[in-house]
C-alpha positions in Angstrom: 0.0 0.0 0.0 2.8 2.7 1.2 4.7 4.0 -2.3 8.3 5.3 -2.2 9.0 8.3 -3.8 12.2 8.5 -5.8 14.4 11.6 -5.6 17.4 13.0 -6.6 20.6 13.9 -5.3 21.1 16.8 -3.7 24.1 19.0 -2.2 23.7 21.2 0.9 26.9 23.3 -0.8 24.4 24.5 -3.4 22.7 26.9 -0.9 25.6 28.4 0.6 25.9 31.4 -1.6 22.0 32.0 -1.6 21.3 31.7 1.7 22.7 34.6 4.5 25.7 34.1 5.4 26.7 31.0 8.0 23.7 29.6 7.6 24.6 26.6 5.6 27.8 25.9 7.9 25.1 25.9 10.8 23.2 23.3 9.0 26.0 21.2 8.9 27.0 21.3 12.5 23.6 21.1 13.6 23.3 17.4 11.4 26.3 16.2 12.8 24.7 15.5 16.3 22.2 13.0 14.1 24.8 11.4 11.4 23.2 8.1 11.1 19.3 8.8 11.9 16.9 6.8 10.1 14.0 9.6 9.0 10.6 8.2 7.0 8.4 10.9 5.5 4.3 10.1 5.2 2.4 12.2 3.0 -0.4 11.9 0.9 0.6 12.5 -2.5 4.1 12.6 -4.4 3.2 15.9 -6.5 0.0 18.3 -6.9 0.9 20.6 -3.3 3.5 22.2 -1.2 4.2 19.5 1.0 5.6 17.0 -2.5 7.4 19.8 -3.5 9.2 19.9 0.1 9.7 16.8 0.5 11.3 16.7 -2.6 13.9 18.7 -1.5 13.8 17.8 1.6 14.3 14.4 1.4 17.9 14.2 -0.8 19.0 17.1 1.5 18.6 15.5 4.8 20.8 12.2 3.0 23.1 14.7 1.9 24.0 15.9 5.4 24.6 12.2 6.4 21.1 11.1 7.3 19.3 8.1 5.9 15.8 9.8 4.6 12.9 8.2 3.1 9.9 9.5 1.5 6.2 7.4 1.1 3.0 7.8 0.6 -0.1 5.9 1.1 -2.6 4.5 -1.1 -6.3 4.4 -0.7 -9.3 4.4 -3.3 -11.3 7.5 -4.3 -13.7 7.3 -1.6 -11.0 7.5 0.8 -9.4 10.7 -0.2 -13.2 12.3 -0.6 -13.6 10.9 3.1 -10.1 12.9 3.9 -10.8 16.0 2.2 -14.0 16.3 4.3 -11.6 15.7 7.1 -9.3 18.6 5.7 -11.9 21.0 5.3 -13.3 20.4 8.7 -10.3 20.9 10.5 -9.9 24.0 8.7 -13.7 25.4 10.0 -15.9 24.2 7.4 -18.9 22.8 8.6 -18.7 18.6 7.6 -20.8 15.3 8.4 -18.1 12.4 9.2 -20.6 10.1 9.2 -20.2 6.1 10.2 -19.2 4.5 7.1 -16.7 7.7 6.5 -14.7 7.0 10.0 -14.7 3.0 9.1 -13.2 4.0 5.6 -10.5 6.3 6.9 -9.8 3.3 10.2 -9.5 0.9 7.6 -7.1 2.5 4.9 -4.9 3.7 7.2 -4.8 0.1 9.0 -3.6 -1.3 5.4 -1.3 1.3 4.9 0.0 0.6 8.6 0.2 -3.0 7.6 2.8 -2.2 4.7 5.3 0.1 6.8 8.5 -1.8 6.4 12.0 -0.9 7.9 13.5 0.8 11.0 13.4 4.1 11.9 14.7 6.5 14.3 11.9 9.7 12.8 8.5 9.5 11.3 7.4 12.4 9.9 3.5 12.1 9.0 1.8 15.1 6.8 -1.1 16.6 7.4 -4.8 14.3 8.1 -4.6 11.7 5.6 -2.2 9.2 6.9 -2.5 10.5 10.6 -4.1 7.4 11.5 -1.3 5.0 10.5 0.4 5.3 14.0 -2.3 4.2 16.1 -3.4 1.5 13.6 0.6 0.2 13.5 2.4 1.0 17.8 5.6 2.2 18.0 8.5 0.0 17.7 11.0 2.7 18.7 10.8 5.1 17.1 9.9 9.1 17.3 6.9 9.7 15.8 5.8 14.1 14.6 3.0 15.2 13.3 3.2 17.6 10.7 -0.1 19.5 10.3 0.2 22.1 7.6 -3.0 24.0 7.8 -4.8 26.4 9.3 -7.0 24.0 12.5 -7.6 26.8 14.8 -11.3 26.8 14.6 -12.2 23.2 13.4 -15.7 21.5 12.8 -16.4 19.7 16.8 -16.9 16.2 15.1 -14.6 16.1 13.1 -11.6 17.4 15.4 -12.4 14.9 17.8 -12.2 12.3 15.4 -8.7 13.2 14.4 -7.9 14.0 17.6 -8.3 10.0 18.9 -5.6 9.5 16.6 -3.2 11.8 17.7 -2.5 11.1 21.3 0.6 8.5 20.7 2.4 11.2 18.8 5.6 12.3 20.2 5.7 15.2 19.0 3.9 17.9 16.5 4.4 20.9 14.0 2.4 23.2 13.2 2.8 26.5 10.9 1.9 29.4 13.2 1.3 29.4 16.9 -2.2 30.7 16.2 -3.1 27.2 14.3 -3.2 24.7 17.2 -6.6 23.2 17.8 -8.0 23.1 21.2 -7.2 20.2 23.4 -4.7 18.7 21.2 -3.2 15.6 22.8 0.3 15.7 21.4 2.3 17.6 24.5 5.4 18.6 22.4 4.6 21.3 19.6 7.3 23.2 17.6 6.1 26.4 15.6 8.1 25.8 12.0 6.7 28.2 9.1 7.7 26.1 5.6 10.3 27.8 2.9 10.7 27.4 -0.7 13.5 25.6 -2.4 15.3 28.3 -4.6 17.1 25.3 -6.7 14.1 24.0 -7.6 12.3 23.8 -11.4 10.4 26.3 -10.0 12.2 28.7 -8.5 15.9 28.6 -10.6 16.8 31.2 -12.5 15.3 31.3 -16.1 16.8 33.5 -18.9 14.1 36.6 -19.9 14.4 34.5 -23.2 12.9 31.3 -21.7 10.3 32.6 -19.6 8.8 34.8 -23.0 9.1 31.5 -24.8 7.5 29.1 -22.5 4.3 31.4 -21.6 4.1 32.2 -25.9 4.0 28.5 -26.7 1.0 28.1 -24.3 -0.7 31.5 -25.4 -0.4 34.1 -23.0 -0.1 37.6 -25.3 3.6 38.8 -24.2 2.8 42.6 -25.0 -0.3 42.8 -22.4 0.0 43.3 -18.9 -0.8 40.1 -16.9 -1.8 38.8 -13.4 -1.5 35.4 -12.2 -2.9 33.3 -9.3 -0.7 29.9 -8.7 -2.8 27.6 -6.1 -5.0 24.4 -5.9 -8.0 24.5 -7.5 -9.5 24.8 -4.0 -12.8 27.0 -2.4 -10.5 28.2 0.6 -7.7 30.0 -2.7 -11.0 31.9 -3.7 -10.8 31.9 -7.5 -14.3 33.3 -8.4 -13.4 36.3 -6.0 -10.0 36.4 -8.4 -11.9 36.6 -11.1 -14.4 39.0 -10.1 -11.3 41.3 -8.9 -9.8 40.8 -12.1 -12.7 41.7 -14.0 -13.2 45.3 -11.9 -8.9 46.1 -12.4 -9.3 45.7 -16.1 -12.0 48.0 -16.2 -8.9 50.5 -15.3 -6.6 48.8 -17.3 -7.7 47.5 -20.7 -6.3 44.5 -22.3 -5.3 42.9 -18.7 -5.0 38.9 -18.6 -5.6 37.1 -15.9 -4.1 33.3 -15.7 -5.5 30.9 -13.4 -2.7 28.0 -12.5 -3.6 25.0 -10.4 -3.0 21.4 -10.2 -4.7 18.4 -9.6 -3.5 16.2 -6.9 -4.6 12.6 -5.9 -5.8 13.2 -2.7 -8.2 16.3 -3.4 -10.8 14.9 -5.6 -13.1 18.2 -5.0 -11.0 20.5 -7.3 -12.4 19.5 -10.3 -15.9 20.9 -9.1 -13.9 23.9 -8.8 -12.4 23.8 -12.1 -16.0 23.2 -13.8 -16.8 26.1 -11.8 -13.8 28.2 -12.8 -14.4 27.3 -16.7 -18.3 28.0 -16.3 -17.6 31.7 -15.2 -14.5 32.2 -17.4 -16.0 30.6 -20.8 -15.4 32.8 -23.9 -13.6 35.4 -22.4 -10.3 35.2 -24.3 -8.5 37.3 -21.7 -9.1 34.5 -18.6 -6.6 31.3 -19.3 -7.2 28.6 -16.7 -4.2 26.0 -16.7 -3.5 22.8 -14.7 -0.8 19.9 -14.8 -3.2 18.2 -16.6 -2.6 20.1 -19.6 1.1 20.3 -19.5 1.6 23.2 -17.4 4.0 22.2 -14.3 6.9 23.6 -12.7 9.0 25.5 -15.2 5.6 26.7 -16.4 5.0 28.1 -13.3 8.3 29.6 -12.5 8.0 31.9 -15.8 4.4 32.7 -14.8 5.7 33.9 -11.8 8.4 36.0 -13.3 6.7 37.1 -15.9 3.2 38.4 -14.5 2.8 42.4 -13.0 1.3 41.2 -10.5 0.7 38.0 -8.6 -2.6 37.1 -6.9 -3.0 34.7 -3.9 -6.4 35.9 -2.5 -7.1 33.1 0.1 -9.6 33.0 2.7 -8.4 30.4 4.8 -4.4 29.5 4.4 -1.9 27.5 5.7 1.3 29.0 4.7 0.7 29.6 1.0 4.2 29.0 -0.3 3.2 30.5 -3.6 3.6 33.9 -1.9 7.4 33.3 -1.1 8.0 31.7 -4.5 6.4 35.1 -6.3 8.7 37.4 -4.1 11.6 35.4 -4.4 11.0 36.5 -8.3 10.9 40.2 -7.1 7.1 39.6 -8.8 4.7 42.4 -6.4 1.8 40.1 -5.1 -1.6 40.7 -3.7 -3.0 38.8 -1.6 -5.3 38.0 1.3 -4.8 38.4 5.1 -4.6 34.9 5.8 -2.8 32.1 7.6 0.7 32.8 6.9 0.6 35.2 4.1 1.6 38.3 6.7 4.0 36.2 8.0 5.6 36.6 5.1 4.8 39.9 3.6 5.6 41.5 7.2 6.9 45.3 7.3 5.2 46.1 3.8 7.8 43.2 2.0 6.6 41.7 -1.3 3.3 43.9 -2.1 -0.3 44.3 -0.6 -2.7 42.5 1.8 -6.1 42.9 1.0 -9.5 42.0 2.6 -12.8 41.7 -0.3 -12.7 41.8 -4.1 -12.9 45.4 -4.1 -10.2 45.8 -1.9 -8.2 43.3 -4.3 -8.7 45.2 -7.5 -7.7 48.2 -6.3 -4.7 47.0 -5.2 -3.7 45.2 -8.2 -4.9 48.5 -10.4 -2.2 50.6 -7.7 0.4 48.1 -8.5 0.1 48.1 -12.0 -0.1 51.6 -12.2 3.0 52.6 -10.1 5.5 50.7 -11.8 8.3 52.0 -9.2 6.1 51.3 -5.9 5.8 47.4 -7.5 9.6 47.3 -8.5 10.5 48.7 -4.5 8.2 46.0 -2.8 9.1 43.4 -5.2 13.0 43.7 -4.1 12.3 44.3 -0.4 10.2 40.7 -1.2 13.2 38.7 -2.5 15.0 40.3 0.3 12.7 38.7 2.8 12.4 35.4 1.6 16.3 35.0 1.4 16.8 35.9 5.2 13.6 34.0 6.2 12.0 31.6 4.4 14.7 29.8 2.2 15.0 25.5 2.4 18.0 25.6 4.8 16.3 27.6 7.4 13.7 25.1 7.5 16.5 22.3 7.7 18.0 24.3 11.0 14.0 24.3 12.3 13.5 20.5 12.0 17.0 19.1 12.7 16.6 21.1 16.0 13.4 19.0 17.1 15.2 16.3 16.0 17.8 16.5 18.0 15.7 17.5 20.8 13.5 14.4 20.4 16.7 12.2 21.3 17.2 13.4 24.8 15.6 10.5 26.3 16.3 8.1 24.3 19.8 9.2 22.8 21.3 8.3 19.5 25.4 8.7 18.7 25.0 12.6 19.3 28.2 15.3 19.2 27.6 18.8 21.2 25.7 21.6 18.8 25.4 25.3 19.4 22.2 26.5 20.5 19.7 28.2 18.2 18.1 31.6 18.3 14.6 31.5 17.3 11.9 34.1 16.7 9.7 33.8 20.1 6.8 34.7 18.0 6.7 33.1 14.4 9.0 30.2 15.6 11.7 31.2 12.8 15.2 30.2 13.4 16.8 33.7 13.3 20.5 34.8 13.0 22.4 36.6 15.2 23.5 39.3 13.1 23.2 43.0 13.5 19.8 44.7 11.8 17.4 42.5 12.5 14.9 43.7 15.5 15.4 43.1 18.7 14.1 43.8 22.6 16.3 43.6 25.9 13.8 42.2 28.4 15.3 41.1 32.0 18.7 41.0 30.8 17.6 38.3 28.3 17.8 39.6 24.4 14.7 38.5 21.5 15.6 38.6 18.2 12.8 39.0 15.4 12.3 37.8 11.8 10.2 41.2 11.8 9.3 44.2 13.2 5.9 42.9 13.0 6.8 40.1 15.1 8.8 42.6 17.6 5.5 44.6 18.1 3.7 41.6 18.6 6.1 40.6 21.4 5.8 43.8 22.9 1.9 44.2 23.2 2.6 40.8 25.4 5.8 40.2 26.7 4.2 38.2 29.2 2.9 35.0 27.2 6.2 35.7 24.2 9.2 35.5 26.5 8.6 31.9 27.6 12.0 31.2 25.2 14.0 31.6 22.0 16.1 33.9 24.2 20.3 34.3 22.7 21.5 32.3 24.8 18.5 31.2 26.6 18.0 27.4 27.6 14.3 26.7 28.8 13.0 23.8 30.6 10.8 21.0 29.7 7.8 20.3 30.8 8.8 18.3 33.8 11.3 20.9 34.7 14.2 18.4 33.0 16.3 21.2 30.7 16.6 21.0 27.2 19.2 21.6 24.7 17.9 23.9 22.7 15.7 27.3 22.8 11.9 26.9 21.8 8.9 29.5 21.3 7.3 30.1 24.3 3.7 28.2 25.4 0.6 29.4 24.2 -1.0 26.9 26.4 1.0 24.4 29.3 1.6 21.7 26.7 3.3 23.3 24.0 6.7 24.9 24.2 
């Protein structure tokens, strides 16, 4: 039942003159304490999302670094991955019926899948709902099991939470995008706050030649001489692409001849997007200006990448996010982006970086009109957007974030560990932060906070109180049972998590 996914080699040299300074030579000595560790990662699907495309990367990295990594993903029928995206839309606050014969499906694929877990490992890493349900169906057999939830479950649908829940309580430990996401009661007493990052090596995000992107985007049909705005995302209620579209339609009143391309792709395990794409093509039919693209039709990575380099503007209007990597990927381009005041899109486009946040499809329109309009203004945030992304929310950041729990996870149970340094981390957004001058920062107590933002800064100081629990230069905070650990952790935002 369980598929491995085949990658590629990767080198962790790669990044060194991309990412800031140190940060890959910190990545090294940080994966020195775990040479050796056996990691699995469970997803869902091996392409179609953010969490293939970091695994992807992921994956050859952490066996570069001298790890043994994995990457699998379960099987189930149709009916299974309907009865999971009910799940996923429930835990993100839609209202949903998991009814009898729903819970029995989802008990008894993820048993299956249980059944064909093979080899020994020192790390599971499970993804998100879908197989959440293998480690109570399979036990333990020594090793450390995390949960990886990548969306936005701070306001889940009753029933369906405490479905998920049941299957959650054996878990050793959890991650979860922003502190604001945890669902209430969760039974997993170890949480880590890790935002994602893009991989700037990727199809999607190398460097293409002016003369490549033009080309690509003219052999599928996009008009090179008129301006164009571009939404990237699944083909997904919560992305809002009717409210796109309706946006689009009220900017090109103000600026004739605007296109508006629609990228999304299809993934096995989200059977509702193509109700959304026969609802995207019923409102968009015969306008010439609207092109609606998928990886069905040959549009993938590269594809995307000169989308995002080419467009004015990029669009990510969500109402309910996760982390919406696209955001990262369009600023990393120095493409201005619009887009909506959810999950972890301020996270990123803190301090005015990358473009606008908007709330409505007026509000939208407006914004993209500004942006198109004010060439310079779009250029300036663009820059401060790449700018951003490269101190913050690049693949080896991430890598210092999760080799960190790692090795924090091995405390009681040791493996063949060498001393690390500790690691500064953002007490609010959970970011592992350098200690360089410029970034902001608070004395508190004698103790110094450093900040990915000055939005996080001002967050800390409107309450101190519940921020300074950690992450402290310097700083080495407790567990639970008053045992201390080896490295600094965000603060509690209630007694279980750290």
């Amino acid at each position: 039942m369980l598929q491995r996914v085949d990658v590629g080699k990767r080198s962790v040299e790669a990044y060194d003159r991309i990412a800031p300074a140190g940060t890959v030579e910190e990545v090294r000595a940080r994966a020195e304490a775990l040479r050796g560790a056996r990691v699995l990662h469970l997803s869902a699907t091996p392409y179609g999302g953010g969490v293939s495309e970091l695994l992807r990367s992921m994956v050859p990295l952490l066996n570069d670094l001298g790890l043994s990594a994995d990457w699998q993903v379960i099987s189930g029928n149709e009916a299974f991955f309907d009865v999971t995206k009910t799940i996923h839309n429930g835990l993100q606050g839609a209202s949903r019926d998991l009814d009898a014969a729903s819970r029995r499906r989802y008990r008894e694929t993820s048993a299956r899948n249980a059944a064909s877990l093979e080899g020994e490992y020192d790390f599971v890493f499970v993804h998100d709902p879908q197989p959440a349900g293998i480690l109570d169906a399979r036990g333990k057999r020594g090793e450390r099991w995390v949960w990886r939830c990548h969306i936005d479950t701070s306001e889940p649908d009753a029933d369906v939470w405490e479905y998920v829940r049941g299957f959650l309580s054996s878990y050793d430990a959890a991650i979860f995008t922003m502190r604001e996401f945890l669902p209430p009661d969760l039974p997993i007493a170890d949480v880590e706050i890790i935002p994602p990052a893009i991989d700037p090596l990727s199809p999607k995000n190398m460097t293409l030649a002016d003369s490549t992107t033009r080309g690509v985007l003219d052999w599928i049909g996009i008009e090179l001489n008129k301006p164009l705005v571009t939404q990237v995302s699944r083909f997904d209620p919560w992305k809002d692409p009717l409210g796109v579209i309706a946006a689009y339609r009220l900017a090109r009143q103000e600026v004739p001849g605007l296109q508006l391309a629609l990228v999304g792709s299809m993934a096995l395990d989200d059977p509702e997007a193509w109700d959304v794409y026969r609802e995207i093509t019923a409102v968009s039919d015969g306008d010439p200006l609207i092109h609606v693209f998928t990886n069905l039709t040959g549009v993938g990575n590269i594809e995307v990448n000169a989308f995002q380099r080419h467009s004015d503007v990029v669009v990510q209007k969500s109402i309910r996010e996760g982390f919406g990597l696209v955001v990262s990927e369009a600023m990393w381009k120095r493409t201005p982006v619009v887009a909506g005041r959810a999950g972890g899109i301020p996270l990123q486009m803190a301090d005015d970086a990358g473009g606008m946040l908007v709330d409505g499809v007026d509000d939208c329109a407006v914004a993209v009109v500004r942006l198109l309009q004010d060439p310079e203004t779009a250029a300036f945030r663009g820059r401060r957007g790449r700018q951003r992304v490269r101190e913050h929310f690049l693949l080896p950041r991430l890598l210092l974030n999760e080799l960190a729990l790692m090795e924090s996870l091995v405390a009681e149970r040791p493996l063949p560990t060498r001393p690390t340094p500790a690691m500064t981390r953002d007490p609010v957004c959970g970011i592992a932060v350098p200690t360089r001058p410029g970034l902001p920062s608070v004395e508190l107590d004698g103790r110094t906070y450093v900040f990915c933002s000055e939005r996080c800064r001002e967050r800390f100081l409107a309450d101190s109180e519940h921020f300074s629990g950690g992450a402290a230069v310097g700083a080495v905070p407790e567990r639970l049972d008053g045992s201390p650990r080896s490295l600094p952790h965000p603060p509690a935002r209630r007694g279980a998590v750290r």
